[in-house]
C-alpha positions as CSV (number, residue, x, y, z in Angstrom):
1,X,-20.5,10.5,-10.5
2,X,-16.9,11.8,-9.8
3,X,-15.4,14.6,-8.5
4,X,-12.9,16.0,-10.7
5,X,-9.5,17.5,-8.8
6,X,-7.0,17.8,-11.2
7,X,-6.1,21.3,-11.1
8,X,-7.2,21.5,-7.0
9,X,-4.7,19.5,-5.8
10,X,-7.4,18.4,-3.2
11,X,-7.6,14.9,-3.3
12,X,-9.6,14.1,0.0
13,X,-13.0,14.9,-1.0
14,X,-13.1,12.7,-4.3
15,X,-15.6,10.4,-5.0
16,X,-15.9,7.7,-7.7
17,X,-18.9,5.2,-8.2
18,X,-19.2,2.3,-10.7
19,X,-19.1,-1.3,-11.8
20,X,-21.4,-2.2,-8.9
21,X,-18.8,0.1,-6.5
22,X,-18.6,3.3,-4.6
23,X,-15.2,4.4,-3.5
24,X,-15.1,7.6,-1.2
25,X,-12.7,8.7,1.5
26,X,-12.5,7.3,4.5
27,X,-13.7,9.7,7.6
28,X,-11.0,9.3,10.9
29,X,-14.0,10.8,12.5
30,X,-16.4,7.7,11.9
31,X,-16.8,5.2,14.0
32,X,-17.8,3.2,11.7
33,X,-14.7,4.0,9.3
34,X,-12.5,3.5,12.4
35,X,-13.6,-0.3,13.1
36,X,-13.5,-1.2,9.7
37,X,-10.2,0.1,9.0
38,X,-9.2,-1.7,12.2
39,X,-10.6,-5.0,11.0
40,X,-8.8,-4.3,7.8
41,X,-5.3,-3.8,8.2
42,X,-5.1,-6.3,11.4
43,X,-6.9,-9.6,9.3
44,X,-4.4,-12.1,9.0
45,X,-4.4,-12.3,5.2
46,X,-3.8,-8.9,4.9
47,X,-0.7,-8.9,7.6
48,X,0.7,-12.2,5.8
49,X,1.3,-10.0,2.9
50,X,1.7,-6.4,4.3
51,X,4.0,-5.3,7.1
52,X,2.6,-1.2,7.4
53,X,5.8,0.8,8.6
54,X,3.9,2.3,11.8
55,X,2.1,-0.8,12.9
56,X,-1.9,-0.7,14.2
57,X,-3.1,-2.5,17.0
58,X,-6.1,-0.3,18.0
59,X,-8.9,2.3,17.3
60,X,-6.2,4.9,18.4
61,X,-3.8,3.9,16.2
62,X,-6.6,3.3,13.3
63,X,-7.9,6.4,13.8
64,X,-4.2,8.5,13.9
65,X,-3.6,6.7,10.5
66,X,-6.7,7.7,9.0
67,X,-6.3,10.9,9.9
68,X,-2.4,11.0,8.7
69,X,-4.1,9.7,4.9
70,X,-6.9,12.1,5.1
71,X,-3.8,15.1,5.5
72,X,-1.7,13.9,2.9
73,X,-5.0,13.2,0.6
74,X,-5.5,17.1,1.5
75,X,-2.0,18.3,0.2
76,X,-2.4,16.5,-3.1
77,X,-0.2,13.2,-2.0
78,X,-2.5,10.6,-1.6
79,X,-5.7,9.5,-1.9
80,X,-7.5,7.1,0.4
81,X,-10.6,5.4,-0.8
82,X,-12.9,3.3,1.4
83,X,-14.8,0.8,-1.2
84,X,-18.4,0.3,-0.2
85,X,-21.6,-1.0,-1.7
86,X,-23.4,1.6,-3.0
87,X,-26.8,0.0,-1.5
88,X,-26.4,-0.7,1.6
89,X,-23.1,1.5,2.3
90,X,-21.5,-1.7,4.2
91,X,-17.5,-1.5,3.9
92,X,-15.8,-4.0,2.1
93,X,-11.9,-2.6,1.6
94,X,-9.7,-0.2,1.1
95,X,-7.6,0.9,-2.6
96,X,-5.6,4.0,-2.3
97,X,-2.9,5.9,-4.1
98,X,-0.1,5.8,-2.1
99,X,2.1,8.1,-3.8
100,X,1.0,10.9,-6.1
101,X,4.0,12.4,-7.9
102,X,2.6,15.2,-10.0
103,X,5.7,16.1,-11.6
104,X,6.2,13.0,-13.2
105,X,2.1,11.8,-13.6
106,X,2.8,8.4,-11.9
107,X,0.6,7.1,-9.2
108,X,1.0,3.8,-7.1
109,X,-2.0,2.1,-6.1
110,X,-2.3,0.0,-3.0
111,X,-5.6,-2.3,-2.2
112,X,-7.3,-5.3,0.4
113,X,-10.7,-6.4,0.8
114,X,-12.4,-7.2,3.9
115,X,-12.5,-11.5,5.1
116,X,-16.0,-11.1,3.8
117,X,-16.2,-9.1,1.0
118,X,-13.6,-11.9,-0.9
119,X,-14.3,-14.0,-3.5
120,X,-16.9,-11.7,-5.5
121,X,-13.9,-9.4,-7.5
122,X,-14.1,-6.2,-5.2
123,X,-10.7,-5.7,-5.5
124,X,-10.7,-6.3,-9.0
125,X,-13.7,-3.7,-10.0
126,X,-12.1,-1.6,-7.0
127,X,-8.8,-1.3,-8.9
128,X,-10.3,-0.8,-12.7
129,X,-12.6,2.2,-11.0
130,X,-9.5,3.6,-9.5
131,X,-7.5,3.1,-12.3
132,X,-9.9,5.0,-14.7
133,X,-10.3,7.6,-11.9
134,X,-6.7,8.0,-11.6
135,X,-6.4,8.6,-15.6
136,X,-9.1,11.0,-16.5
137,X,-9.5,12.9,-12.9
138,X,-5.7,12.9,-11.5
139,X,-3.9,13.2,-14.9
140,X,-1.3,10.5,-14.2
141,X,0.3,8.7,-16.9
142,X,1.6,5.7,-15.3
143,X,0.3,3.7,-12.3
144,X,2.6,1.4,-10.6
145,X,1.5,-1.6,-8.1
146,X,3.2,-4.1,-6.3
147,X,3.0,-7.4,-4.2
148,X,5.1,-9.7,-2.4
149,X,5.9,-12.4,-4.4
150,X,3.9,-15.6,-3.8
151,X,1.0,-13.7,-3.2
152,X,-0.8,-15.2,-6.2
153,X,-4.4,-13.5,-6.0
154,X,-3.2,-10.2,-5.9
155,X,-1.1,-10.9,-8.9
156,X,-4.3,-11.9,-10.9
157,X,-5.9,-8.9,-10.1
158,X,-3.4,-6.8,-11.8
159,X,-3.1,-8.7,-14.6
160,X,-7.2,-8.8,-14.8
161,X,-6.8,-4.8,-14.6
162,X,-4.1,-4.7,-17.5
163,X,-1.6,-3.8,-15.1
164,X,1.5,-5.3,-16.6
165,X,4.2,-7.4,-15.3
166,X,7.4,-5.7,-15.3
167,X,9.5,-7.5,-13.1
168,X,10.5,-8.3,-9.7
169,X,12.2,-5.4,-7.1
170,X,14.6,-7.2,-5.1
171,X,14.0,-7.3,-1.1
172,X,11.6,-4.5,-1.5
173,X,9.2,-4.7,1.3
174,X,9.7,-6.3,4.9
175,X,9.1,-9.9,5.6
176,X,5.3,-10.6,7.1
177,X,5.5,-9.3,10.6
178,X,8.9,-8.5,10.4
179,X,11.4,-4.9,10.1
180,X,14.9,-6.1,10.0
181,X,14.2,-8.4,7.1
182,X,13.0,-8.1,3.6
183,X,11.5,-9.8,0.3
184,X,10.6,-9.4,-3.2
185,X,8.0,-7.8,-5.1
186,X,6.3,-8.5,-8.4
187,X,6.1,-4.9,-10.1
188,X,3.1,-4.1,-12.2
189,X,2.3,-0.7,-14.1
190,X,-0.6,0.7,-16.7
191,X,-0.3,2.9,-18.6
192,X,-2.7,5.4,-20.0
193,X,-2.0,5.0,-23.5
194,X,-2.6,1.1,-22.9
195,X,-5.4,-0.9,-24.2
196,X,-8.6,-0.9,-21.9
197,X,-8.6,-3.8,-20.3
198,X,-11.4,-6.6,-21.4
199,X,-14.9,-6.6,-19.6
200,X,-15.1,-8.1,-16.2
């Protein structure tokens, strides 16, 4: 099932499901959503390769950013996805589009998986759903990822996802744990008129 919002411009009530997969918008009112997001974006895997620009320490803080996505997912400019098994509903990560520019049909994508959700290709079905979802329901054209370089996993993920290399932006993101110093990024993109990528 999936919810298309093309021509709404409302992106925070979409709802994807496939490849063993559900992805729907996290809920700053849940609990639930709260800890998980918490858990998330304050794991040590995820904060040796992300350093988020307002950092998040507590439920508070967890919550306030989940409800800043859920208002920018509401004008058309993002769109947060909690990815969950479709059985049991557990959480195991987050992919989102970070930046939606309309005008120009490119999207970039953003993900992490939970400590215990690794190791079984979430993020990689995560990202093809979101991908394909991203194409047919938001109309983009090109969607852009990046990582710090180094960070090897996420790499193969994008490649798995036929998001091409395209090169490496120069001091692009902060250093882990850091705002007064930066580091590169691998770039990768897809495009819509590329080649599905093989089976996973």
């Amino acid at each position: 099932m999936t919810a298309n919002l093309r021509d709404s411009g409302n992106l925070s009530a979409a709802l994807t499901e496939g490849l063993g997969l559900r992805l729907c918008p996290w809920d700053p009112d849940s609990d639930a959503d709260v800890e998980a997001w918490l858990r998330g974006v304050t794991d040590p895997e995820f904060q040796r390769w992300n350093t988020p620009i307002v950092p998040i320490t507590d439920r508070a803080g967890a919550r306030d950013s989940l409800r800043t996505r859920a208002i920018r997912a509401a004008e058309g400019a993002t769109a947060a996805f909690r990815i969950t098994d479709p059985q049991s509903g557990t959480p195991l990560g987050h992919i989102g589009f970070n930046d939606i520019r309309q005008a120009q049909r490119i999207a970039v994508i953003g993900y992490w998986v939970l400590p215990e959700a690794r190791g079984q290709g979430v993020a990689t079905r995560a990202l093809r759903l979101a991908a394909r979802w991203g194409f047919d329901e938001l109309g983009m054209h090109r969607l852009e990822l990046d990582h710090a370089v180094g960070h090897e996993v996420s790499c193969r993920v994008a490649q798995k996802c036929g998001f091409l290399a395209e090169g490496i932006l120069r001091g692009s993101i902060f250093e882990a744990g850091r705002r007064d110093a930066f580091r590169d990024a691998h770039l990768h993109a897809r495009l819509a008129t590329d080649p599905e990528p093989s089976a996973v």
